[in-house]
Short mmCIF file of the C-alpha atoms (twelve columns), coordinates in Angstrom:
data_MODEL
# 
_entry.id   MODEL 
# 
loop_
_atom_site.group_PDB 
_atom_site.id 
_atom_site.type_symbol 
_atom_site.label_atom_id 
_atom_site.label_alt_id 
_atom_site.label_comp_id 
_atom_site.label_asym_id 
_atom_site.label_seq_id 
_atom_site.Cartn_x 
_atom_site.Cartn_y 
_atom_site.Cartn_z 
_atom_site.pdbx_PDB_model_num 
ATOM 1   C CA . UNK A 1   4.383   -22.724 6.125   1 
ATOM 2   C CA . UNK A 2   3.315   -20.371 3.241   1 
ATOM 3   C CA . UNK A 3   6.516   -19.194 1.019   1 
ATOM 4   C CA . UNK A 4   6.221   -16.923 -2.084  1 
ATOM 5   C CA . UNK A 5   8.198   -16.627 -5.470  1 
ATOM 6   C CA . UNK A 6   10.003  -13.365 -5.359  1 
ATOM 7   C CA . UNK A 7   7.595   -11.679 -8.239  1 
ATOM 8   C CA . UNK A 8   4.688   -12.434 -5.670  1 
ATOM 9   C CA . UNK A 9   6.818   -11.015 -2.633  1 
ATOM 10  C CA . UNK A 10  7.232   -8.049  -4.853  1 
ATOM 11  C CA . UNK A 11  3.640   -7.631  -6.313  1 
ATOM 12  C CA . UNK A 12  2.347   -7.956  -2.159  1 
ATOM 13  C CA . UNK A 13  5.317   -5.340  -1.134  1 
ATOM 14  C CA . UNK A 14  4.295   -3.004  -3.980  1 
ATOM 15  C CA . UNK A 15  7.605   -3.041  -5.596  1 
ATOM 16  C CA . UNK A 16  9.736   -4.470  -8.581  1 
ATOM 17  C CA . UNK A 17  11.128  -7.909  -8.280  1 
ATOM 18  C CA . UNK A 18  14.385  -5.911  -8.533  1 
ATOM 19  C CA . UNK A 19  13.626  -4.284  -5.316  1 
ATOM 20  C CA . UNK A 20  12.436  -7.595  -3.772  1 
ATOM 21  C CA . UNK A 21  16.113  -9.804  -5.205  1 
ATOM 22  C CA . UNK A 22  18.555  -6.488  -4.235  1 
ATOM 23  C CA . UNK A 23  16.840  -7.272  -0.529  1 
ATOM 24  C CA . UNK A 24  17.452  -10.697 0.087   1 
ATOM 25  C CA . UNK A 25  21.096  -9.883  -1.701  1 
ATOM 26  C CA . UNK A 26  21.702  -7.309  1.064   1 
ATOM 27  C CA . UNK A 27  20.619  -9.719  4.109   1 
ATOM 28  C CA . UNK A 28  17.257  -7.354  4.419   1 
ATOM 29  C CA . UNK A 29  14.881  -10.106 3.392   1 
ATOM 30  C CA . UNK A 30  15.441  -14.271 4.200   1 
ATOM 31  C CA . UNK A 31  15.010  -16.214 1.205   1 
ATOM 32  C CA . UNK A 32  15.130  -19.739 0.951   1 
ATOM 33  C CA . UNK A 33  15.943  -22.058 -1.800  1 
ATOM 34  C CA . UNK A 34  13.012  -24.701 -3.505  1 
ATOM 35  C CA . UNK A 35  13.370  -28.059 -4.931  1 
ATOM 36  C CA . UNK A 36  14.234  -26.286 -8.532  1 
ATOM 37  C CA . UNK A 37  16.210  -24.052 -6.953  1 
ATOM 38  C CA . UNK A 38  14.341  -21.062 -7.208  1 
ATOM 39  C CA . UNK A 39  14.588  -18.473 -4.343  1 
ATOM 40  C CA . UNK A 40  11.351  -17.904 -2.081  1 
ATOM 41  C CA . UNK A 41  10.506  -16.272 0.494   1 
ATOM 42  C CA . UNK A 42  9.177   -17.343 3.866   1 
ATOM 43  C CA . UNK A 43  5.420   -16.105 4.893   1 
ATOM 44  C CA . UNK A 44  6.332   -15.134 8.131   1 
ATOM 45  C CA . UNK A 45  10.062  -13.316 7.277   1 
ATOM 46  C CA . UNK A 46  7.734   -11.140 4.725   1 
ATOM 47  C CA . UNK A 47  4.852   -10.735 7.237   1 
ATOM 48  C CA . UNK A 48  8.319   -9.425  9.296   1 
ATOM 49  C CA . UNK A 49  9.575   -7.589  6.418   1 
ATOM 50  C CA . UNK A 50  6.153   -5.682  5.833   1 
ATOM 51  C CA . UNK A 51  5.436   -5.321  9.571   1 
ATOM 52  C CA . UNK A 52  9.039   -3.249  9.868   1 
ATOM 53  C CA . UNK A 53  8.636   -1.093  7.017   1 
ATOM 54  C CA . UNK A 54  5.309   -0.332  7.647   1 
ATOM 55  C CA . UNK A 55  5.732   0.977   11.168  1 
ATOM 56  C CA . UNK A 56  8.445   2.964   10.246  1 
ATOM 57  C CA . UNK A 57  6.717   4.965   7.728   1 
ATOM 58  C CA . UNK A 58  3.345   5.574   9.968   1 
ATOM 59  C CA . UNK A 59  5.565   6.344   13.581  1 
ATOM 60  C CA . UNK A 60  4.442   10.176  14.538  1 
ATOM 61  C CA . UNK A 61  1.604   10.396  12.487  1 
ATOM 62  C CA . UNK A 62  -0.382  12.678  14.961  1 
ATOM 63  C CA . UNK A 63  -3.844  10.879  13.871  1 
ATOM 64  C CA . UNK A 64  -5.806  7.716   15.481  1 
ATOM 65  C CA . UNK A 65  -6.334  6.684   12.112  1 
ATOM 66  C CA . UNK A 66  -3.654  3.740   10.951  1 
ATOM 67  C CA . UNK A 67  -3.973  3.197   7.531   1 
ATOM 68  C CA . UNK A 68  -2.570  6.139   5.287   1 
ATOM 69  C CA . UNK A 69  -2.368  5.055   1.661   1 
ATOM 70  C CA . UNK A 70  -0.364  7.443   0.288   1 
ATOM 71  C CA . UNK A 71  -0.882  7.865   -3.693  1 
ATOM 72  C CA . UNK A 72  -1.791  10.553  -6.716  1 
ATOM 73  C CA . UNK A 73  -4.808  11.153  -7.387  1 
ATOM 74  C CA . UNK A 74  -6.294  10.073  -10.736 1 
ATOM 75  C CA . UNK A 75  -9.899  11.687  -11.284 1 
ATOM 76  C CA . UNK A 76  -12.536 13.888  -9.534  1 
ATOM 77  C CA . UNK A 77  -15.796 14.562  -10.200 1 
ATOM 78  C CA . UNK A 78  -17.285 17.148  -8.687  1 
ATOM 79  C CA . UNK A 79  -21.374 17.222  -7.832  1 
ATOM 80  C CA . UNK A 80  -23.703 20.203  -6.628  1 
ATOM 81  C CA . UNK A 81  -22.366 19.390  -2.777  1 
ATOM 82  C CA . UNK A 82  -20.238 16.185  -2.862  1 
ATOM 83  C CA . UNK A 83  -16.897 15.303  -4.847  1 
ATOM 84  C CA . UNK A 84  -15.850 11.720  -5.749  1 
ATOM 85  C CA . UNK A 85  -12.138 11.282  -5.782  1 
ATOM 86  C CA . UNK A 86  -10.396 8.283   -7.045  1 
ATOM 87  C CA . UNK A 87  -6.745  8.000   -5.707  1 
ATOM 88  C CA . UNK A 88  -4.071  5.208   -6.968  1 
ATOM 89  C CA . UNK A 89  -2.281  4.273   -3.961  1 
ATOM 90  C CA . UNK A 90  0.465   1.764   -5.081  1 
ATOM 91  C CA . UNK A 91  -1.533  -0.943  -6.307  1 
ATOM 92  C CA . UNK A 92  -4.657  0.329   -4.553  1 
ATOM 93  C CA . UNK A 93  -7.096  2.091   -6.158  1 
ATOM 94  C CA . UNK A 94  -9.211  4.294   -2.913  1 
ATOM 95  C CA . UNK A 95  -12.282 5.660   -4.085  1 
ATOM 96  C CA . UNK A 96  -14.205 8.545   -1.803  1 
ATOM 97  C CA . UNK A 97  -16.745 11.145  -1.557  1 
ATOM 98  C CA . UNK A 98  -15.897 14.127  -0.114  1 
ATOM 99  C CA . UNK A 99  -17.481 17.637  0.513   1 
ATOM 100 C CA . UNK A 100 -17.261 19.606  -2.702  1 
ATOM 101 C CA . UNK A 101 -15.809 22.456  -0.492  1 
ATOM 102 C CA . UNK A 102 -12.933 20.190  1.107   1 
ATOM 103 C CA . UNK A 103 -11.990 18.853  -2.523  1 
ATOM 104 C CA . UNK A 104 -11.832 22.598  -3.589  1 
ATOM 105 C CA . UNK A 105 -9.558  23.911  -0.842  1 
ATOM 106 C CA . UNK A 106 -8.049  20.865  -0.682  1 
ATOM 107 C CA . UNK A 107 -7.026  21.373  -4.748  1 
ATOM 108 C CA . UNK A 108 -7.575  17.639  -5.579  1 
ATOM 109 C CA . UNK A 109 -7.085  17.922  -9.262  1 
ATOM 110 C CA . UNK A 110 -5.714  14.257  -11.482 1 
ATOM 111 C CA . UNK A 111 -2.046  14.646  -11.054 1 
ATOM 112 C CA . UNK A 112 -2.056  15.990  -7.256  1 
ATOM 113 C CA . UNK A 113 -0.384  13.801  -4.428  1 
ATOM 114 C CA . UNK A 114 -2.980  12.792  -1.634  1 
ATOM 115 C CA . UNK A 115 -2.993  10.504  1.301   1 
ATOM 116 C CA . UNK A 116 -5.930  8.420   1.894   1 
ATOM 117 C CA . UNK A 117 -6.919  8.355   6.180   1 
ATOM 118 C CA . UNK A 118 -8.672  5.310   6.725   1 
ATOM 119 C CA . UNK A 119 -10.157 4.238   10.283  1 
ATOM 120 C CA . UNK A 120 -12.462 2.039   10.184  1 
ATOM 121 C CA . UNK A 121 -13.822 -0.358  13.058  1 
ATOM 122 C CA . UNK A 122 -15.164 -2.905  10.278  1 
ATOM 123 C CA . UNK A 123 -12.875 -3.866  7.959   1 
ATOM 124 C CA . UNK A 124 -13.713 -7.367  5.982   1 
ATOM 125 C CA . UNK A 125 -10.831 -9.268  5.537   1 
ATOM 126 C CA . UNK A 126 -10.717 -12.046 2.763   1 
ATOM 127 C CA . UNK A 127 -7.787  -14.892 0.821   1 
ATOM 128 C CA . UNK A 128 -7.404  -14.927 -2.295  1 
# 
């Protein structure tokens, strides 16, 4: 079985390792304890972990899609008939081109909050 350091736990969560050791503290994350006696975490009680927090924040989305990556966005260029806009979604960084008219009404400027909708029926999944 996989386990994970809490600064990795926290790095695949998208938090601080704060976040990540306040968690297993309050009985919201199971933690083990290694031969050093470091705490880690157990691959499938994070899988759980992510899998409950996740849900919770995409319930009633009215949309098919089922990835939102909420984020800012942190640079647009704008062409003749097509924008590119580069949102920073935690540690994500979503790149897409757009309509020049939906960036404009949309007011995607640096600085604005956006949600990236992704649906995708190919998605290639690799390990590090």
């Amino acid at each position: 079985m996989r386990t994970y350091r809490i600064g990795d736990a926290a790095a695949l969560l998208g938090v601080s390792v704060d976040t990540v050791r306040r968690l297993v503290d309050g009985g919201e994350l199971a933690a083990e304890r290694d031969e050093q006696g470091r705490r880690t975490i157990p691959g499938p009680a994070l899988a759980a972990y992510a899998r409950q927090v996740h849900r919770t924040e995409r319930e009633n989305t009215g949309s098919s899609a089922r990835n939102h990556l909420s984020g800012i966005v942190t640079d647009v260029i704008l062409g003749d008939v097509s924008a590119q806009v580069e949102i920073q979604a935690r540690p994500f960084r979503v790149v897409s081109l757009v309509s020049r008219e939906s960036a404009e009404e949309l007011k995607l400027e640096p600085g604005a909050p956006a949600v990236a909708v992704i649906k995708s029926t190919n998605a290639v999944v690799e390990r590090p």
